[in-house]
C-alpha positions as CSV (number, residue, x, y, z in Angstrom):
1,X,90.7,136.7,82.7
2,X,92.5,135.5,79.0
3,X,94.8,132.7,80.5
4,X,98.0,132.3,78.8
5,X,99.9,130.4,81.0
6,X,99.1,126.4,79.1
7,X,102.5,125.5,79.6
8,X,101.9,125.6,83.5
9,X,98.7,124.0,83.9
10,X,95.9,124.1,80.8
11,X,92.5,124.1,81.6
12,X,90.1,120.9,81.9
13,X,88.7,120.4,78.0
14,X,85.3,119.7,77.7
15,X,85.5,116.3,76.7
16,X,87.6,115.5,79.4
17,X,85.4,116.7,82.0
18,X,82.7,114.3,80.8
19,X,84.4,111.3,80.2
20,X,85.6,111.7,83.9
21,X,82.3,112.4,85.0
22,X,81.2,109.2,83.1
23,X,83.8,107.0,84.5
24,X,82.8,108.1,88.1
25,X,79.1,106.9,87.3
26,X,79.7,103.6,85.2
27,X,83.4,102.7,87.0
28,X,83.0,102.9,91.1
29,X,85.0,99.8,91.4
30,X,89.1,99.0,92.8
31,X,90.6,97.7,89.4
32,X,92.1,95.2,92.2
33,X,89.0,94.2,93.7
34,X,87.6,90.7,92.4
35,X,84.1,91.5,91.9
36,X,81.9,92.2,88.6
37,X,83.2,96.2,89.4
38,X,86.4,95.3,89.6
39,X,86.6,93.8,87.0
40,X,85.1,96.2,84.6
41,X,87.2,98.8,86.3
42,X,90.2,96.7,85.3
43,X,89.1,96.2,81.8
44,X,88.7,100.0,81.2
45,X,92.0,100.8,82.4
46,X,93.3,97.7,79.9
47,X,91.3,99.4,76.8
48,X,93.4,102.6,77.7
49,X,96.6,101.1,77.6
50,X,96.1,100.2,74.2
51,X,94.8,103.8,73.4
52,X,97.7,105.1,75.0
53,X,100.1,102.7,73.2
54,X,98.7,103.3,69.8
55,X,99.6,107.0,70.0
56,X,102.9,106.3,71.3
57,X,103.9,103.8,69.1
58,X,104.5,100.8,71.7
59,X,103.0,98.4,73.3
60,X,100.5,98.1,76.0
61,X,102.5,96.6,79.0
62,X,105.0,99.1,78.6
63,X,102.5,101.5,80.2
64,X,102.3,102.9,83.8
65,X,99.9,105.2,84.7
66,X,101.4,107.5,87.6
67,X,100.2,110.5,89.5
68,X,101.7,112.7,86.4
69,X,105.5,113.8,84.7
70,X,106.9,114.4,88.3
71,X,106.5,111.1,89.8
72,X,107.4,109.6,86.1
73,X,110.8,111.7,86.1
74,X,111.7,110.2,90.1
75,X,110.5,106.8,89.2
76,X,113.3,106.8,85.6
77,X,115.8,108.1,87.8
78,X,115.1,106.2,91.4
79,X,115.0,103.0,89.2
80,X,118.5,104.1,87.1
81,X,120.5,104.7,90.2
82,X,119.4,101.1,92.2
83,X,121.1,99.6,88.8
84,X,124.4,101.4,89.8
85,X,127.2,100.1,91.3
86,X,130.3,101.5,93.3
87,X,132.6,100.0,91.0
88,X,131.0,101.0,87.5
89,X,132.2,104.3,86.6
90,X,129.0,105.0,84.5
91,X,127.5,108.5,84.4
92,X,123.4,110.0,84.1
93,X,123.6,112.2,81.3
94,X,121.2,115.2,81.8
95,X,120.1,118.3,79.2
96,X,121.3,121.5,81.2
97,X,117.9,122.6,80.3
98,X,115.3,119.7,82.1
99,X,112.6,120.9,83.8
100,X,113.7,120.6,87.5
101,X,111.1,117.0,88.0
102,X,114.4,115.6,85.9
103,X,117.5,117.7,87.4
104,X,116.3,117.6,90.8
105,X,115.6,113.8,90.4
106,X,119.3,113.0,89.1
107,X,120.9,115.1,91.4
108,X,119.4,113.4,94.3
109,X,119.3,109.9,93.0
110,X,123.2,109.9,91.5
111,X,124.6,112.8,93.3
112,X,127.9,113.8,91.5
113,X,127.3,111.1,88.4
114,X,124.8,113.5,86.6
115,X,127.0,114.9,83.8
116,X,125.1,118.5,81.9
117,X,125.0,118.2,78.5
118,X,125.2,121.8,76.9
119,X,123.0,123.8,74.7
120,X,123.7,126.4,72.1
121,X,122.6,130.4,72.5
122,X,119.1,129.3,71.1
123,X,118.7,126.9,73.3
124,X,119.1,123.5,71.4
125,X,121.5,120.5,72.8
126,X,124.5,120.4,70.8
127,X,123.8,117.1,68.5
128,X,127.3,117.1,67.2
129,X,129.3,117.6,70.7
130,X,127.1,114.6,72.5
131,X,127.9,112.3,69.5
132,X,131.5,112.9,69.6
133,X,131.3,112.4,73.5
134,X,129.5,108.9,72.7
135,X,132.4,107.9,70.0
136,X,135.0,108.1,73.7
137,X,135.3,104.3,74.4
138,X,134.5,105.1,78.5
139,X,131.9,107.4,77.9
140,X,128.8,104.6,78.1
141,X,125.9,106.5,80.3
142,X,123.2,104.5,82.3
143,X,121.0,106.8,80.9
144,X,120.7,109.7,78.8
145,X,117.7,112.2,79.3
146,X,116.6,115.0,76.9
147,X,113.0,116.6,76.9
148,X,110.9,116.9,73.8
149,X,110.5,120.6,74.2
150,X,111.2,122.9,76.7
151,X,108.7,124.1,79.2
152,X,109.9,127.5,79.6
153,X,110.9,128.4,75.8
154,X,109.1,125.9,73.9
155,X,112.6,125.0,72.0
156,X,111.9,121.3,70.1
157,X,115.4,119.5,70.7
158,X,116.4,116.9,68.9
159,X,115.4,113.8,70.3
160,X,114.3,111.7,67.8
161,X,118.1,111.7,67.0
162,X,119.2,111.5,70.6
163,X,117.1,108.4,71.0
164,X,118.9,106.7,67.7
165,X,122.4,107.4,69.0
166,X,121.6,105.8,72.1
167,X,119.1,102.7,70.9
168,X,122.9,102.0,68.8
169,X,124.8,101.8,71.9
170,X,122.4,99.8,73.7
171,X,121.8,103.3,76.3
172,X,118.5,103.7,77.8
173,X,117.0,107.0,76.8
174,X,114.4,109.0,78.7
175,X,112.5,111.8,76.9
176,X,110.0,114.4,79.5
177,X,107.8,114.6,76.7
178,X,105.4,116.8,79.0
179,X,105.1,119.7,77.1
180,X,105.4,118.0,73.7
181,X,102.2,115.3,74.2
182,X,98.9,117.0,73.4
183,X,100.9,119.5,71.0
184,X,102.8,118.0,68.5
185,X,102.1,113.9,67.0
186,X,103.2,111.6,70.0
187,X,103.6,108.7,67.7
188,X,107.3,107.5,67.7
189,X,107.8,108.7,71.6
190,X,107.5,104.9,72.2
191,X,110.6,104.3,70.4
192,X,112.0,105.9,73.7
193,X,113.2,103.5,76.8
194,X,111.3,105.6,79.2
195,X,108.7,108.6,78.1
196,X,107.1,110.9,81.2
197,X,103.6,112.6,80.0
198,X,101.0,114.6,82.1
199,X,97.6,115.2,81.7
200,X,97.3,118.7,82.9
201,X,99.7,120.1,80.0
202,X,97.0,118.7,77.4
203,X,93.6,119.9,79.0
204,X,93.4,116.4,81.1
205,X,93.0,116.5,85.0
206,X,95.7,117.1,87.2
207,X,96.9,114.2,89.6
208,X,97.4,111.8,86.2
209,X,99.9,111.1,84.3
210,X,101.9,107.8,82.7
211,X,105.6,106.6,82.2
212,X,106.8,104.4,79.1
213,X,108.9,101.8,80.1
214,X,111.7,100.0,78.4
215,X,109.7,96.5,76.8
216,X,109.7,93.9,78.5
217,X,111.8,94.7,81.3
218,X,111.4,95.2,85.1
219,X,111.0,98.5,86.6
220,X,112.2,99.5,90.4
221,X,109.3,100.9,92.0
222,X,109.4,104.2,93.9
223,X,106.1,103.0,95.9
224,X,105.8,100.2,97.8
225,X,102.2,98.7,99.3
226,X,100.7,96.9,96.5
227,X,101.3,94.7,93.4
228,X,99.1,96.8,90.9
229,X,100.6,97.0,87.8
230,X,102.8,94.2,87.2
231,X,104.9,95.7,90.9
232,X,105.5,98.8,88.9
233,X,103.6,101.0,91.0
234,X,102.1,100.4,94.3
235,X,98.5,102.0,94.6
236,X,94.7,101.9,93.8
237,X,94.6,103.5,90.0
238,X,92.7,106.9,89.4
239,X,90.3,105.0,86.5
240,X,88.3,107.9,86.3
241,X,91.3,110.2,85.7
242,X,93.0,108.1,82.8
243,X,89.9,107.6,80.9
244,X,89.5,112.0,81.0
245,X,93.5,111.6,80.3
246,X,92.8,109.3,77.4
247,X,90.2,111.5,75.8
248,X,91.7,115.2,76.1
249,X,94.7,113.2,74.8
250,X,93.3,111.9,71.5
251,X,90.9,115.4,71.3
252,X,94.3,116.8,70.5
253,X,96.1,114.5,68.4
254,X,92.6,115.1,66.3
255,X,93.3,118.2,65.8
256,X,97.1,117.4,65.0
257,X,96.1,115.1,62.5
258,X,93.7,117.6,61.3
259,X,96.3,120.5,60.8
260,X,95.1,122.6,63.7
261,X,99.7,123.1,64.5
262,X,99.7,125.1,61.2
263,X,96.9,127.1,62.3
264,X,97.9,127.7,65.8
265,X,101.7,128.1,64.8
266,X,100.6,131.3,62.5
267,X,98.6,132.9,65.1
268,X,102.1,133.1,67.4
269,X,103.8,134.0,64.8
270,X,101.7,136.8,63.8
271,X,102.0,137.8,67.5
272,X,105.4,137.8,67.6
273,X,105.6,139.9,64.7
274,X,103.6,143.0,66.1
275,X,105.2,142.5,69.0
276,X,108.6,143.5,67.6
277,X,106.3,146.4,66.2
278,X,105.6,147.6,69.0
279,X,108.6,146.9,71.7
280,X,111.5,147.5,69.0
281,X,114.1,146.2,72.0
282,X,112.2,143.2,72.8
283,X,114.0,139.8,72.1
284,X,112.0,136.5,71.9
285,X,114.0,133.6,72.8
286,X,114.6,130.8,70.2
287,X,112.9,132.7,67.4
288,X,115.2,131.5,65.0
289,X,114.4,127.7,65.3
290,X,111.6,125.3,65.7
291,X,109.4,125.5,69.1
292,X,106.3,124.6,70.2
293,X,103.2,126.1,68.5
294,X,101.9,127.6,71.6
295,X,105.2,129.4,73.6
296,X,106.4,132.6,73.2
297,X,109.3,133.1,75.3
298,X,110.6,137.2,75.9
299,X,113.1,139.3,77.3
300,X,110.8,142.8,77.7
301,X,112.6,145.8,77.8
302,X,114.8,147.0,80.6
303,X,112.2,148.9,83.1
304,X,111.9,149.2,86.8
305,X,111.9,145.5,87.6
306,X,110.7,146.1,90.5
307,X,107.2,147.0,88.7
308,X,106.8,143.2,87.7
309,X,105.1,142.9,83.7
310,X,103.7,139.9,85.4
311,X,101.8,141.9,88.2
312,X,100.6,144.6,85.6
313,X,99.3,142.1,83.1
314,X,97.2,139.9,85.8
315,X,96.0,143.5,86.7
316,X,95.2,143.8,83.4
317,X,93.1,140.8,83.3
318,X,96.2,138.4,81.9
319,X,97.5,135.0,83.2
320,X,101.3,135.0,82.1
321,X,103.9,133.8,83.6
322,X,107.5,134.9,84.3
323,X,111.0,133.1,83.1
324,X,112.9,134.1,86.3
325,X,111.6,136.4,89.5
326,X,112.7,139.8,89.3
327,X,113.9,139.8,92.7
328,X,117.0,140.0,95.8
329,X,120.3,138.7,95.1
330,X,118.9,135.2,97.2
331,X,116.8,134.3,94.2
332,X,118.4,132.5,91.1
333,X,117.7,133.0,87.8
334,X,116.4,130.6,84.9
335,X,118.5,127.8,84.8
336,X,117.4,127.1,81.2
337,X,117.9,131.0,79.9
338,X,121.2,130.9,82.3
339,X,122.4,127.6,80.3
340,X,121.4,129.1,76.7
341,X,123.7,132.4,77.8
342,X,121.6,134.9,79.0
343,X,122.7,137.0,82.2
344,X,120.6,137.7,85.3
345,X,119.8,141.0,84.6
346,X,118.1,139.9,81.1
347,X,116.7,136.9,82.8
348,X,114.8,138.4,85.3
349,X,112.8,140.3,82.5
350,X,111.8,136.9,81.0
351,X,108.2,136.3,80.2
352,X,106.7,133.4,78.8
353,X,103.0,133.4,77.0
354,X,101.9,130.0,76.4
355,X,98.4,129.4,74.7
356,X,96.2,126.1,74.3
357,X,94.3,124.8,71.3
358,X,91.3,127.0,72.5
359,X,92.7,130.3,72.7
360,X,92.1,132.2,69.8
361,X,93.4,135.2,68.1
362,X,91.8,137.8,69.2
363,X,93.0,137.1,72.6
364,X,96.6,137.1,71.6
365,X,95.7,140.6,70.0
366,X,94.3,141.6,73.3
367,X,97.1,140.7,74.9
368,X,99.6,142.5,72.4
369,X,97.6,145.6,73.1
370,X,97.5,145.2,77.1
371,X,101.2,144.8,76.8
372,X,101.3,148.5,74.9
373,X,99.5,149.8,77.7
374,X,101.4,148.0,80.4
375,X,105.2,149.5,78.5
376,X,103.4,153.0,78.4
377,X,102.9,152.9,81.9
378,X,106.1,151.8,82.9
379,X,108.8,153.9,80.8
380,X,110.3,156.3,83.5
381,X,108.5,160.3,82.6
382,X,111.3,161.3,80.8
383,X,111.7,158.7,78.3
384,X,107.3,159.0,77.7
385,X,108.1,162.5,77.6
386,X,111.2,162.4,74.8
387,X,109.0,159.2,72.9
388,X,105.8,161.5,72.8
């Protein structure tokens, strides 16, 4: 099976599979507990916080590690909404695009507060429009949130400049940097009030993850039971889990630093291209700005839907993964192709190819040819008949 579905889950890299293996050995210990173990435990988990702030850009107490960008995204928001008041008027300002970790989060924490900011057909917030909405003398948000990139079509928005307006106006900023850590150079993330990152988008181990927090200040905690971590987060630390974090982490900004993006962004791009070749009607979303190196995000041609691409290519010995079900009335579409314009119809033949630093090109070139096959197989008789 070629897997080419990263921006879901990415396989465990080899070097994070033995540095977890050599935490378990060397590491048994509570960092908590007051013993030699302990203690050593502690100290490894103190020696990661520094790694982890160097690549940000911040510093070390502003580090919690969490159970990954899920928990991270309910924390930001759980700890926004305590600070809110019935009598302030202030607002949550969302991305209509977030991954749902942040949307589901804000809609449950601040109910009708939450406030979409738009995006434009290609699937970019609109910079201009949110800076004119800051210049409004009542329009001061308790938070703004924007993700680095989008999970399902690998748009970069622009949050570097988000992050500026805001840090002006004294407005906390949160960036979901989930998909962007492990692909693109993290440093300058720190710059961010609040920063959610995952391990299992970079080739870490799944059930770890960390949140930035704003320097020096207090942070609400969404679990209660324990003091670890300054009261930011109540329970027993996964040591062994950070440390296979840390190192799949800084494997990949290695290979950042060492131009592997350039590499990796010609291989999709080369893809895309004979894609086109071959499915004349297809349409790959975002292909006119800058995304992430690894996701190529398609509306196939209009076939059957009820013969799902997805099925045909798993059958095919592919792991992809689809933008929106192609299914009843019940179901919804993509809320991020929905928001950048597209209708149901042409959302429900979304599908997203997402590779990791370790795929290489001839299994994108497999995968262009599997997706011949799969089209051949699917055009009704007549139109095979009038092609041929």
């Amino acid at each position: 099976m070629i897997y080419l579905d990263h921006n879901a889950t990415s396989p465990l890299l080899p070097v994070a599979r033995a540095a977890w293996l050599d935490a378990e050995d060397k590491f048994p210990g509570n960092p908590s507990s007051p013993h030699r173990l302990g203690a050593r435990a502690d100290t490894v988990l103190e020696e990661a916080r520094q790694r982890l702030a160097k690549i940000l850009g911040c510093a070390a107490p502003d580090i919690v590690w969490t159970s990954g960008a899920t928990e991270s995204c309910n924390s930001v928001l759980q700890h926004v909404a305590a600070g809110l008041t019935r009598e302030s008027p202030a607002e949550v300002w969302v991305s209509a695009i977030e991954h749902p970790a942040v949307l589901e989060s804000a809609w449950h924490a601040v109910g009708a507060r939450v406030q979409l900011l738009p995006v434009s057909a290609s699937g970019v917030v609109d910079l201009i429009a949110f800076e004119q909405r800051l210049q409004h003398p009542r329009e001061r948000p308790a938070l703004v949130a924007l993700l680095a990139a989008s999970n399902e079509t690998g748009v970069l928005q622009p949050w570097t400049e988000v992050q500026a307006l805001c840090a002006a106006r004294g407005i906390p900023f949160f960036c979901d940097a989930t998909q962007w850590c492990g692909r693109l150079p993290a440093i300058g993330l720190g710059a961010c009030a609040f920063v959610a990152g995952s391990a299992h988008k970079f080739g870490g181990p799944r059930g770890v993850g960390f949140l930035k927090c704003p320097a020096g200040a207090a942070l609400r905690p969404l679990f209660r039971g324990g003091k670890q971590q300054v009261s930011r987060r109540a329970g027993t630390e996964n040591v062994a889990g950070i440390l296979a974090m840390m190192a799949a982490f800084e494997w990949c900004e290695q290979r950042i630093a060492a131009g592997g993006v350039e590499q990796q962004r010609g291989r999709r791009q080369r893809f895309e291209q004979d894609l086109k070749a071959i499915l004349p009607g297809v349409r790959i979303n975002g292909a006119e700005i800058d995304r992430l190196w690894n996701t190529v995000n398609v509306i196939m041609p209009d076939v059957d839907c009820r013969q799902r691409w997805v099925v045909k290519l798993d059958k095919a010995g592919f792991a992809v993964s689809t933008g929106s079900a192609c299914a009843s009335g019940s179901e919804h579409p993509s809320h991020v192709l929905t928001a950048m314009g597209l209708n149901h119809r042409e959302a429900a033949r979304a599908l997203r190819f997402s590779s990791g630093w370790l795929t290489t090109e001839s299994e994108w070139n497999s995968l262009l040819h599997a997706i011949e096959r799969v089209q051949h197989e699917l055009m009704p008789a007549n139109s095979r008949t009038i092609s041929e």
